[in-house]
N, C-alpha and C positions, 0 to 999 in steps of 0.2 A: 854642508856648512855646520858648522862646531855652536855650540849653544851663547860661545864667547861674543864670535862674528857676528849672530842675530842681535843681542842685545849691541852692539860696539853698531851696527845699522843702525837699529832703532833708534839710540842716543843720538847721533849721529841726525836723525831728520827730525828729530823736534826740539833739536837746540836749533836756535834764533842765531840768525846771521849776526856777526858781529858789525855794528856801528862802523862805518867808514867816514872817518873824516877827512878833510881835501886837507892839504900839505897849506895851501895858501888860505888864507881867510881874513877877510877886514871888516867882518862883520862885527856888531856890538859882542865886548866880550866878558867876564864877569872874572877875578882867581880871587881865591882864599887858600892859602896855603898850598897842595900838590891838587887842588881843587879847580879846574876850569868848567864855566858853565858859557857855553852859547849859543843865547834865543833862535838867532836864525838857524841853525841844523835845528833845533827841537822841530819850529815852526814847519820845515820843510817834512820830516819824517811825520809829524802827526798833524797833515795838512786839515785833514776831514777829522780828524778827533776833536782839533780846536774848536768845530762848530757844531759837531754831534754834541759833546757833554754839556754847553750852558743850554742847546736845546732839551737835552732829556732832564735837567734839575728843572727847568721852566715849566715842564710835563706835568713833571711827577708835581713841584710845589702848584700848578693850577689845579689837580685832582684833590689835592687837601684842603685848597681854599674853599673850591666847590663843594666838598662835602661840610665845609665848617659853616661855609654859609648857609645852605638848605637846612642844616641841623637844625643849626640859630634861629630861624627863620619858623620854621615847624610847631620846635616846641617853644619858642616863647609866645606865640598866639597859643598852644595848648597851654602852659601855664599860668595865663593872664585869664583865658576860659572856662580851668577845671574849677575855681570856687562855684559858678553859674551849674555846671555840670552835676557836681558835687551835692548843689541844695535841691536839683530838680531829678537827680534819678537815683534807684539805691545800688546801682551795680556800675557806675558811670565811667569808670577806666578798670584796665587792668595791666598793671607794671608803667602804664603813660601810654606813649606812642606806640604803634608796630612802624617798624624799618622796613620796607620793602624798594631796597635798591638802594643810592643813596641819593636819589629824587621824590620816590614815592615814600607817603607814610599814612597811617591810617588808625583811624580808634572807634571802637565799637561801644556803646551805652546803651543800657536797658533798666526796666524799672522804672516805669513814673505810668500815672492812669491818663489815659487818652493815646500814649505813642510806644507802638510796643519796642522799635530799638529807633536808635541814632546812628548812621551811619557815617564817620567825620571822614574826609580823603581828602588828605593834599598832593599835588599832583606839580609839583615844582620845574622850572628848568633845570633842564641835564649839566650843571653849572661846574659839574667835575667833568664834562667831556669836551675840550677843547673842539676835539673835531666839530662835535654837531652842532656847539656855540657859533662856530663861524657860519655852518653851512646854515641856520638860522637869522644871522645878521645877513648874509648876500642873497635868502630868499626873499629878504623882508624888505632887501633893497628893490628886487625887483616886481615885487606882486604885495603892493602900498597897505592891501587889506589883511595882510596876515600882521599880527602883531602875537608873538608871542608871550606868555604873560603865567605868572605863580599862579595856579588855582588854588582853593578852598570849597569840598563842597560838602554840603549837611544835606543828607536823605533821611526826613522824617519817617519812618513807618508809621502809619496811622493805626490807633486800634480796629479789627474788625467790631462790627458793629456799633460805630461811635454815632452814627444817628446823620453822618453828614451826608448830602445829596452826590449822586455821581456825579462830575461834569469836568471839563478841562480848563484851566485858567492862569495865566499868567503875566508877570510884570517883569518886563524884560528891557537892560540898556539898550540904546538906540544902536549902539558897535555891533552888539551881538547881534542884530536882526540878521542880518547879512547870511547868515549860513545855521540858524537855531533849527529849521526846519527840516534841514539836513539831518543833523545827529539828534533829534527829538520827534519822532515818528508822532507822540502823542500831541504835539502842541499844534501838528496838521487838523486836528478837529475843531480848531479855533481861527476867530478873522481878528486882525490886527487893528488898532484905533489911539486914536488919541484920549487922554481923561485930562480936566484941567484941574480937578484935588490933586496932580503928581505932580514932579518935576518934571521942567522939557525936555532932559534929557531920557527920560523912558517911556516905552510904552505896552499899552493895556494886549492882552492875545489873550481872547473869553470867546465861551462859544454862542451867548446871548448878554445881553444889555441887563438886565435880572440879574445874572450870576456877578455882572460888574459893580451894579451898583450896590450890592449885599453885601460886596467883600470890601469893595475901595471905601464907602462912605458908610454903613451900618456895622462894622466889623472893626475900623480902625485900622485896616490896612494902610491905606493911604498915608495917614500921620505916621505910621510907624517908617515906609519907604521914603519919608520926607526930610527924616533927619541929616543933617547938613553932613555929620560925621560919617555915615555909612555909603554915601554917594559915592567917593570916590570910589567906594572900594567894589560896589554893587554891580554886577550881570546879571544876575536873574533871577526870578521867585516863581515857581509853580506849585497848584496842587492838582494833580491829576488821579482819576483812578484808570488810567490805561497803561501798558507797557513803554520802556522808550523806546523800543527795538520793535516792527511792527511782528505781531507774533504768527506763527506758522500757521496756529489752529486758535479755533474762535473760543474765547474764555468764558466759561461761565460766571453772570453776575456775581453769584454766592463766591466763586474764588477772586475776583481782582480784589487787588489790594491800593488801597490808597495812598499817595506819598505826597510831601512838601518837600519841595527838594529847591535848594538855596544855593547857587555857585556865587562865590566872591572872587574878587583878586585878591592874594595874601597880602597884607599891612607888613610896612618893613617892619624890623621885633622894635625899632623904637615908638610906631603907634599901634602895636599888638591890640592895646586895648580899648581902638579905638569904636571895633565890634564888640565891643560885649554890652554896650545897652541895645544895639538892634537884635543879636540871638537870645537876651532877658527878653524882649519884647515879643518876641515871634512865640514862648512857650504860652503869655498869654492869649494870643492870636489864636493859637491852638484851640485851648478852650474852652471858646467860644466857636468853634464850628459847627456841636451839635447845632446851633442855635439859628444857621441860617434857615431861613425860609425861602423858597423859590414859589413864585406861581403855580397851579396846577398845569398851564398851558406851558410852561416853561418847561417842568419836568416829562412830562411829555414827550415833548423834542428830545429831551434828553435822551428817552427811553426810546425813541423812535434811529436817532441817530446810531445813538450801538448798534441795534435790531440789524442797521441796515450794514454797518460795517461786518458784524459777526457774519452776516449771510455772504456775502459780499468774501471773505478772508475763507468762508465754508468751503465756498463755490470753487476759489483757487488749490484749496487744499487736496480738493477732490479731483479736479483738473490735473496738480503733479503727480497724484494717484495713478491716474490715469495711464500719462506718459511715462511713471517710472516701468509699470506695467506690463506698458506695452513694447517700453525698452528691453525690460527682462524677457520677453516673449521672442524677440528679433536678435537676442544674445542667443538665447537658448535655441532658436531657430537654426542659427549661422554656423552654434557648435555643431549641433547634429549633422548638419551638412558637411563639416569640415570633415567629422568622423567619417560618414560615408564613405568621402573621398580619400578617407586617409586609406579605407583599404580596399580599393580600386588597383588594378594594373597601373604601371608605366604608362601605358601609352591612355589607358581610359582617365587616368590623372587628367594627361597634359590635355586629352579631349572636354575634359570638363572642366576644367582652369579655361583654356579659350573660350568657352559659352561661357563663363562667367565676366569672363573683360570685354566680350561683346556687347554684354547683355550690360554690361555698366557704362558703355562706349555708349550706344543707343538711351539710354538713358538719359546722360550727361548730355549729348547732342539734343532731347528734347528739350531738355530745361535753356538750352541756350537760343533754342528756335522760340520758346513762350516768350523770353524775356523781351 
């Protein structure tokens, strides 16, 4: 075949069939000059285009709302916060926000005595993903306690050696009860109660009545979580000095670290500012923690508590010790065997592959005789 023929082929299959129009037609029809234009053949030839292209502008323009909004959203509560920021640490942003995704965003702050960083995260609905908007609205239809919702959260790091006592404590809305102790390993060292210095819609999670009332009424907690303005927006306030994640190996006191750590729902950007008198308020809170005093019978408990968790998280650690062990023992074991067998005869193979399915045949048949 001549190099003419190849190309005279190829043209040939990627030109586009031509447009057949029917001889008869009474459908609507449009002329201007040697110009005919008629809706119905378009409609018919681009049946599924018609409905592909306004769904993919609808796509692509909800992907840019979502990100305009979260944006919005992000940095005008950063905005309306950085002057607080600003007078309370000397290193308290740098460039603004970090972007991470176009839901997550985060700012880091250091510099001020008593807390050595600020950890800010917001943690937004995925408001550019159509998909998981929906599949968020129909979960929510069906299981009433999931509410989806814009996070904000502030992780104080405490300085080390601020003078303040170990213990677990926190002031949590009544929504969030429901599942805190799930994703909050540390706030299990505490029993749940009512205080009547709070609003009713939150409640007290301390590991004694001492640590409650030092913080809620001798400290000025209370008045501070009372303000009418931060309710709405409030889930939770802890200060702990234990991990949230329960930890593998048992910490020593000298290393845990202490945190306050504050989750909000984010304020649309028109009452951005409507937190910034409760996070001015919490640096003084701070402040005053060297200050609490616990009973000696109190700390105590304290001391006695971890003692018995640390032992306790030891005892497990050394337990998976154990079983990884003895796992690597029963690998290492099975190789060797395998090796053996691998250089065996044919026939002393298949002789020792049979006692091995016997021997796990008898086996499996006792375990079904115990049950």
């Amino acid at each position: 075949m001549s190099l003419t023929n190849v190309f005279a082929s190829l043209s040939k299959a990627v030109t586009p069939q031509a447009l057949v129009q029917p001889v008869e037609y009474d459908g609507l029809e449009y002329r201007w000059k040697f110009l005919i234009f008629r809706p119905e053949l378009l409609r018919e030839q681009l049946r599924l285009e018609v409905f592909l292209l306004p769904a993919l502008l609808f796509y692509v323009a909800f992907i840019f709302w979502g990100k305009s909004t979260n944006s919005s959203r992000a940095n005008k509560w950063f905005e309306e916060h950085l002057p607080l920021l600003l007078q309370q640490f000397s290193k308290p942003t740098n460039g603004g926000l970090t972007q991470d995704g176009y839901s997550d965003y985060f700012n880091f702050s250091t510099g001020r005595r008593g807390i050595t960083s600020l950890h800010t995260v917001f943690v937004l609905r995925p408001r550019h993903d159509f998909f998981q908007i929906v599949f968020q609205f129909l979960w929510g239809l069906q299981d009433l306690g999931y509410k989806p919702v814009d996070e904000i959260e502030l992780d104080f790091r405490l300085t080390e050696g601020l003078g303040c006592p170990d213990f677990v404590f926190g002031v949590v809305s009544k929504e969030e009860m429901v599942n805190i102790r799930d994703r909050r390993w540390d706030l299990t060292f505490t029993k749940t109660s009512e205080n009547s210095s709070l609003p009713p819609s939150l409640s007290v999670m301390s590991e004694f009545a001492d640590v409650t009332e030092q913080l809620l009424d001798k400290h000025s907690l209370a008045k501070i979580l009372s303000d009418p303005l931060i309710l709405p927006y409030f889930r939770s306030l802890s200060i702990t000095d234990q991990p949230r994640d329960r930890p593998f190996h048992s910490i020593a006191p000298a290393e845990r670290q202490k945190h306050i750590i504050v989750s909000l729902t984010a304020p649309p950007p028109s009452r951005a500012a409507d937190t910034v008198p409760f996070i001015s308020a919490l640096f003084g809170f701070i402040d005053t923690l060297p200050k609490v005093s616990l009973r000696p019978e109190t700390r105590s408990k304290l001391k006695r508590t971890r003692e018995d968790v640390d032992k306790l998280i030891k005892e497990d650690s050394e337990k998976d010790k154990k079983d990884e062990l003895a796992a690597e023992k029963l690998a290492a074991k099975k190789r060797a065997e395998e090796e053996r067998i691998s250089k065996l005869s044919a026939a002393e193979q298949k002789k020792a592959l049979d006692r091995d399915r016997k021997r796990a045949t008898r086996k499996q048949q006792g375990k079904t005789t115990r049950k």
